[in-house]
N, C-alpha and C positions, 0 to 999 in steps of 0.2 A: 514294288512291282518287279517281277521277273518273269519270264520264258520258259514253258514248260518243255515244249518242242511242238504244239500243237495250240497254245491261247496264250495268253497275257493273265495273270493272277496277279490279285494285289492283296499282300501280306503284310498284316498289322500287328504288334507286338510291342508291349506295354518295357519300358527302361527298368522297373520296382519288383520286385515276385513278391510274392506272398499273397494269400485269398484277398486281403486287403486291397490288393491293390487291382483288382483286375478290371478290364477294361467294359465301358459300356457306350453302345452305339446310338446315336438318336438322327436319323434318315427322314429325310421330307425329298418329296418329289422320286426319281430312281432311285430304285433299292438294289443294293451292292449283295444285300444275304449276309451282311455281316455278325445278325441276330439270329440266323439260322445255326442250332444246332447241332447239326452236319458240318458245317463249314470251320467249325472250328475246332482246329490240331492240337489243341492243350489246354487247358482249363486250366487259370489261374488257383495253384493254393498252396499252404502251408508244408513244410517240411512236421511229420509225426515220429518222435521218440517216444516209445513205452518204456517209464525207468520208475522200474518195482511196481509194474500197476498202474503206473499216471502216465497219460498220454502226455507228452509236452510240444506246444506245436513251437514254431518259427516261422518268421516270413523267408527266409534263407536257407540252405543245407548249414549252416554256421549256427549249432545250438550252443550260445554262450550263457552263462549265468545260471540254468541250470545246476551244475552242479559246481562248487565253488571254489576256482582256479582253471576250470579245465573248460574248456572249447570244444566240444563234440562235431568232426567233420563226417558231414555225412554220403557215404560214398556209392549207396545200392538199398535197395528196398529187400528187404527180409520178414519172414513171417517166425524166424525160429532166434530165440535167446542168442546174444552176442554180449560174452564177457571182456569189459574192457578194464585192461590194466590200467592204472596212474601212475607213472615211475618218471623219475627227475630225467632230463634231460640235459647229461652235461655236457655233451656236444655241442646242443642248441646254444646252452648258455657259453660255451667256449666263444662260438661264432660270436655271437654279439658281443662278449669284453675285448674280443680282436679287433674288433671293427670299433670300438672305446680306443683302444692302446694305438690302432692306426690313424684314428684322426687326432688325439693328443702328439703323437710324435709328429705328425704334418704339420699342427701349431706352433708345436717348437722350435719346427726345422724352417718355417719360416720368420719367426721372430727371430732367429741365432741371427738367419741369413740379411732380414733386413734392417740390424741395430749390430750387429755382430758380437763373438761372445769368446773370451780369452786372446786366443792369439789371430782370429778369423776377423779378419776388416770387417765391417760394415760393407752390407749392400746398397746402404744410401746414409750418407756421411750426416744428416740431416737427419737420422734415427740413431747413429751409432750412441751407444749407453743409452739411449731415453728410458726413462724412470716407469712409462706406460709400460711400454712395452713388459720390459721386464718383470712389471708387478704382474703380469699375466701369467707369465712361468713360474713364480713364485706361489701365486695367487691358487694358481692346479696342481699343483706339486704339493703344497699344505693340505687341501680338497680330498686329496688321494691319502694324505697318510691320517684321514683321520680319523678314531678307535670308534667305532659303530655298535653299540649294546658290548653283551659281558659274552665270557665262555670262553670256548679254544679259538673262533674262526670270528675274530672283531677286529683283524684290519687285512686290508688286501694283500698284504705280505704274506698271510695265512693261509688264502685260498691261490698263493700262485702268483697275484700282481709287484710286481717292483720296478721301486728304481733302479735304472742303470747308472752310472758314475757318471756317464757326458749327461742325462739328466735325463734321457728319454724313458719310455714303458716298456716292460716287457712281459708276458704269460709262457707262465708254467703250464699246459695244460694238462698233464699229467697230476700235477699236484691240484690243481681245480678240483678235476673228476674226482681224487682220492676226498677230497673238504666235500665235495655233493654227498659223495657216499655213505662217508660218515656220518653227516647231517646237513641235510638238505636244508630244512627250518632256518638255521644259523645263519645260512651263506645265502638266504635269502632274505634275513633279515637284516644283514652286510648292505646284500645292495640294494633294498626296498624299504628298511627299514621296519618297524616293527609296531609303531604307533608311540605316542606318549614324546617323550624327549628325544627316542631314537629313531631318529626321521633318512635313515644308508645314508652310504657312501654316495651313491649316485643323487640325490635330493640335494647333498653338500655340494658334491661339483656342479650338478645344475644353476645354483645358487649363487656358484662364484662365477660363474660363465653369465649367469643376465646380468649381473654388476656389471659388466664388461658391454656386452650387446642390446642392453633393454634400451630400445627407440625412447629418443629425445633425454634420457635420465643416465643409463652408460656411461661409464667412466670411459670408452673410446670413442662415443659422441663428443660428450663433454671435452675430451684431450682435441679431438680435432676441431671443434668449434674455439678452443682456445688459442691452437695453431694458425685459422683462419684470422683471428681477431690479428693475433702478433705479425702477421703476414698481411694484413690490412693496415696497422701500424706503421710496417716498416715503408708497404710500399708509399703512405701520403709523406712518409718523411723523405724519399727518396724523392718525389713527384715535389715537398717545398724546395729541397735542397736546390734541382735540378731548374726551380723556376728561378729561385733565387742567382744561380750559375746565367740563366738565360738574361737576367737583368744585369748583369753583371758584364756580362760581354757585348752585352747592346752599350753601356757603359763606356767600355774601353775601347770599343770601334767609334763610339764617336769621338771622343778624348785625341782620337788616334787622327780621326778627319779631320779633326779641329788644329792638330797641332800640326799636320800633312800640310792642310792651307797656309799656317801661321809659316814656317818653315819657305815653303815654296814663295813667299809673298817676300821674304828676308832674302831667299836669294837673288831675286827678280832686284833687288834693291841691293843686295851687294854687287849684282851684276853693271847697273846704273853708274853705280859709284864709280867702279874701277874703270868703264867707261870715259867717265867723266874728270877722273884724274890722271888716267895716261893720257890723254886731249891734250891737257896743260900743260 
């Protein structure tokens, strides 16, 4: 509903595009004209590509599948021929292994921080060494160095990725671009893999990372459910010990009342005595 400057208009518009999906009105009693032909501002339909001849429709301006790798965005309607280049994107792909190599070094940078690592304390003394932890470092650090199909560009050292010596990632992007250019194929079958046995680099670290985070099976479910147990353990042992302490001093407060009486009742009667023989 909004304000023209002169009526109120109520304006209906379906969430989906595509001819599929457009909208249909069914009115009893006052009629809005929402079935009226005039009244309506855009006609629900397909996005149309002509490629070599074939129309190809979409419910979206996002022609995917198509042709095969490539995304067709569509950005204006044209009646005359538009040649569209394919060529690798090594920029594209830079950004995304950056944004790979920045959340592996935040991984690290917080395991160093809360198990600590050489000379760097522990951020909580109650992880420092733990064996989880650090199989996790371990664990993406093998991930990353592992040889992906055959050729010149079969491990991420090739197209640019390494290790640094304190143990974090780092991108050559210079040297990426030069592995795209040379051959794109390779270095994308680096990190997508290629079918058959050679399933990338990226399939491997995904793989070591759900061992790690897959709900309820996880090797850091499973480590913290084991922490919880040992920590349930400790606390009934603390809770007998403590009850046992508590009987124990009910114990010796009475021992204590008992011999306080015994005591006071001994001098009431050495008092008697000496009484009773200075008299004499």
């Amino acid at each position: 509903m909004f304000y023209d400057g002169s009526a109120y208009r109520l304006q209906v518009s379906g969430l989906d595009t595509g001819k599929d999906n457009a909208l249909t009105f069914s009115q009893t009693g006052l009629d809005l004209g929402l079935n009226v032909a005039a009244n309506t501002v855009q006609k629900a339909q397909n996005s149309i590509v002509n490629i070599d001849g074939f129309d190809v429709q979409r419910a979206t301006n996002q022609v995917v599948g198509a042709i095969q790798g490539v995304t067709l965005a569509l950005t204006a309607t044209t009646t005359t021929p538009v040649d569209v280049t394919v060529a690798a994107d090594s920029q594209g792909l830079a950004t995304k292994i950056q944004s790979i190599v920045t959340a592996y070094n935040s991984v690290l940078s917080k395991v160093n921080t809360a198990a600590g690592k050489g000379s760097t304390k522990a951020g909580n003394s109650e992880l420092a060494s733990d064996s989880t932890l650090r199989g996790i470092s371990n664990r993406l650090s093998t991930a990353l160095q592992t040889v992906s199909g055959s050729g010149k560009f079969n491990t991420l050292g090739s197209v640019g990725l390494s290790l640094q010596r304190d143990g974090t990632l780092a991108l050559d992007a210079t040297k990426l671009k030069a592995a795209v250019t040379a051959d794109p194929g390779a270095v994308t079958a680096l990190f997508a893999g290629s079918g058959g046995s050679n399933s990338g680099v990226m399939s491997t670290l995904s793989s070591a990372i759900k061992a790690y985070n897959q709900t309820g099976t996880g090797l850091l479910t499973l480590h913290q459910t084991d922490m919880q147990s040992r920590v349930k353990t400790m606390t009934d042992s603390v809770n007998r010990e403590q009850d046992r302490l508590d009987r124990y001093q009910a114990l010796l407060q009475k021992q204590f009342s008992a011999m306080d009486t015994t005591v006071t009742s001994n001098n009431s009667d050495m008092s008697y005595l000496s009484k009773l023989y200075s008299s004499g």
